[in-house]
BAFI-3210 file (N, C-alpha, C; in Angstrom, 3 decimals, decimal comma, padded with zeros to 6 digits):
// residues 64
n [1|2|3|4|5|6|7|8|9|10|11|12|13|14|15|16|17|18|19|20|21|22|23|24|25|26|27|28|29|30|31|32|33|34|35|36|37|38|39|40|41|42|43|44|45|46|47|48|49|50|51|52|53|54|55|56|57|58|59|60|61|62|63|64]
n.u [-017,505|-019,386|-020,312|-022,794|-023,370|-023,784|-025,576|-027,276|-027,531|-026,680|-027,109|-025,082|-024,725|-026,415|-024,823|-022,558|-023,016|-023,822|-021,744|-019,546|-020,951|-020,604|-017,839|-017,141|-018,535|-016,618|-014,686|-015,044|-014,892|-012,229|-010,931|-011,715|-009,931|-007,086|-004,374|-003,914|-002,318|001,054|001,865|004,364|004,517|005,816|006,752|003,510|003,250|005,362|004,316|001,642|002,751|003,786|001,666|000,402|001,609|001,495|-000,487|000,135|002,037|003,014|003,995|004,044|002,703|-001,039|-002,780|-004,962]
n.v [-029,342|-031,232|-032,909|-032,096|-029,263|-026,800|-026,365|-024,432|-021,343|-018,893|-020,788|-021,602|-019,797|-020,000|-022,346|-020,811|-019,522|-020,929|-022,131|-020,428|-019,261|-021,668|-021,205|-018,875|-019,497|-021,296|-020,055|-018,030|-019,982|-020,646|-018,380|-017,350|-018,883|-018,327|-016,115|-012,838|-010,976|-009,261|-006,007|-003,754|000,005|001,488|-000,802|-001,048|001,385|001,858|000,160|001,103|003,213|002,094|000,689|002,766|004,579|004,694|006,380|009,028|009,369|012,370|011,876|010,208|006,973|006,892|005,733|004,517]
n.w [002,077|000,065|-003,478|-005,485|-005,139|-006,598|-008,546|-009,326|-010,553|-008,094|-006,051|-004,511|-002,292|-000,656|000,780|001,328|003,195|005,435|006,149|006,692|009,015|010,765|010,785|011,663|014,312|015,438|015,192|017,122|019,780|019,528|020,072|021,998|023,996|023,412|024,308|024,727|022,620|023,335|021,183|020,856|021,154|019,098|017,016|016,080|015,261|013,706|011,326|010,884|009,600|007,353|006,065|005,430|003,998|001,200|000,670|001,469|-000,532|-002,238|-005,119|-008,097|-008,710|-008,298|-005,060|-005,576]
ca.u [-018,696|-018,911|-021,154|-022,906|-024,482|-023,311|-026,780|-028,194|-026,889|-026,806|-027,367|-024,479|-024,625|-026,582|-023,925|-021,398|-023,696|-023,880|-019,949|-019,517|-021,443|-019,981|-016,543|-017,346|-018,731|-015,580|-013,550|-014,808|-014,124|-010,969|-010,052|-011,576|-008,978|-005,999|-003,837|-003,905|-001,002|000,882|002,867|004,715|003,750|006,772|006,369|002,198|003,628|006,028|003,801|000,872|003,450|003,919|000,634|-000,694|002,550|001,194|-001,755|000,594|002,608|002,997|004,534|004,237|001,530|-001,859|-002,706|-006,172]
ca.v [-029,669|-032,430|-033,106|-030,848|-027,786|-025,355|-026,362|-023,403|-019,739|-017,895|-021,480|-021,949|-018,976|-021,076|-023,337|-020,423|-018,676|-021,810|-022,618|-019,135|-018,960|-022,343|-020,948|-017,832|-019,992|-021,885|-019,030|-017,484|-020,463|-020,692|-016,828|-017,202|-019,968|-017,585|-015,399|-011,806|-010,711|-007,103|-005,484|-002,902|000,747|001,712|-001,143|-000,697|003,039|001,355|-000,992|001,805|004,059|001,339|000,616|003,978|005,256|004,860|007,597|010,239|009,937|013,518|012,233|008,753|006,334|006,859|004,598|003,797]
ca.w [001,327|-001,192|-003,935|-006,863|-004,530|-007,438|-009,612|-010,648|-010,070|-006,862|-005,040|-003,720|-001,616|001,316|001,787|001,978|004,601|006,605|006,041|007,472|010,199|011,641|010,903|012,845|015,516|015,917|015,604|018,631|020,307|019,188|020,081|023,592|024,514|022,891|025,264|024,378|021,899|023,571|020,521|021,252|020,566|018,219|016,316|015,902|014,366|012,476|010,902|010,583|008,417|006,233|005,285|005,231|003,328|-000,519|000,858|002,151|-001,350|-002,838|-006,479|-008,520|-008,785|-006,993|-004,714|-006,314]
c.u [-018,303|-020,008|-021,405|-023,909|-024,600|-024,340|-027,219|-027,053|-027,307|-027,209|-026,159|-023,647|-025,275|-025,698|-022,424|-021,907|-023,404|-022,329|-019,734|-019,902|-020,540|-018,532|-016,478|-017,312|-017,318|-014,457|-013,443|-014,414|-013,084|-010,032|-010,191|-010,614|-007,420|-005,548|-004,038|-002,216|-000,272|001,994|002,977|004,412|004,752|006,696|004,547|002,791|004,387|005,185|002,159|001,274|003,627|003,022|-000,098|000,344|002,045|-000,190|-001,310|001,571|001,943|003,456|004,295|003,011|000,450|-002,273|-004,110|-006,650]
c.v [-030,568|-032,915|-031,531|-029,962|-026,542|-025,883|-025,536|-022,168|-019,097|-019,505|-021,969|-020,763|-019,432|-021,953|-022,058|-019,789|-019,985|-022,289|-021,613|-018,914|-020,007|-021,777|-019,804|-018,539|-020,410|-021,120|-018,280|-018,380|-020,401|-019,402|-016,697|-017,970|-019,416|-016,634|-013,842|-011,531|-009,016|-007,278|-004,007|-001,325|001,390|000,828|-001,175|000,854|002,674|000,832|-000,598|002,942|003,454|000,977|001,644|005,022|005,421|006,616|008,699|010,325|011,366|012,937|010,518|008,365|006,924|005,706|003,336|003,506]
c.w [000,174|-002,429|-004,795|-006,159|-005,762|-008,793|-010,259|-009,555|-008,960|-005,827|-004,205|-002,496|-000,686|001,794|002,164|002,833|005,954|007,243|006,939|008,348|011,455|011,679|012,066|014,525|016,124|016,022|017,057|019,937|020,724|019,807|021,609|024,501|024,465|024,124|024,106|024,000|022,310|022,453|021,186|020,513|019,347|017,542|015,725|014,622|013,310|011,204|010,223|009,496|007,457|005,606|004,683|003,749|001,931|-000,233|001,053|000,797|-001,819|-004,755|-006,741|-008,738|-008,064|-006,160|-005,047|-007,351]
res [x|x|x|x|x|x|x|x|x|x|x|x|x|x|x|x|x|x|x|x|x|x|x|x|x|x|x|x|x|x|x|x|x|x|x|x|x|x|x|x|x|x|x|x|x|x|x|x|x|x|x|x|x|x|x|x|x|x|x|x|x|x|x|x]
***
């Protein structure tokens, strides 16, 4: 986008709806053309302990 859309307040929330929608659009494109990614299930667990790990602390920071 180019030019002064950002005029008054809350207007430049139609051009990010419309930005968004085409992005969507082209994403699904984009994803239907893609091969399917296999990870393996030991790494998935790996990789699910690590994110989830600050939630299962018992001592230290919280995580929120």
């Amino acid at each position: 986008m180019a030019g002064g859309i950002y005029t008054q307040i809350g207007s430049s929330l139609a051009g990010s709806a419309v930005l968004g929608a085409i992005a969507g659009e082209a994403a699904t494109v984009y994803a239907a053309g893609v091969d399917t990614l296999t990870i393996p299930d030991a790494r998935l667990t790996r990789i699910i302990n690590e994110i989830l790990s600050p939630l299962r602390r018992e001592a230290g920071y919280a995580p929120a």
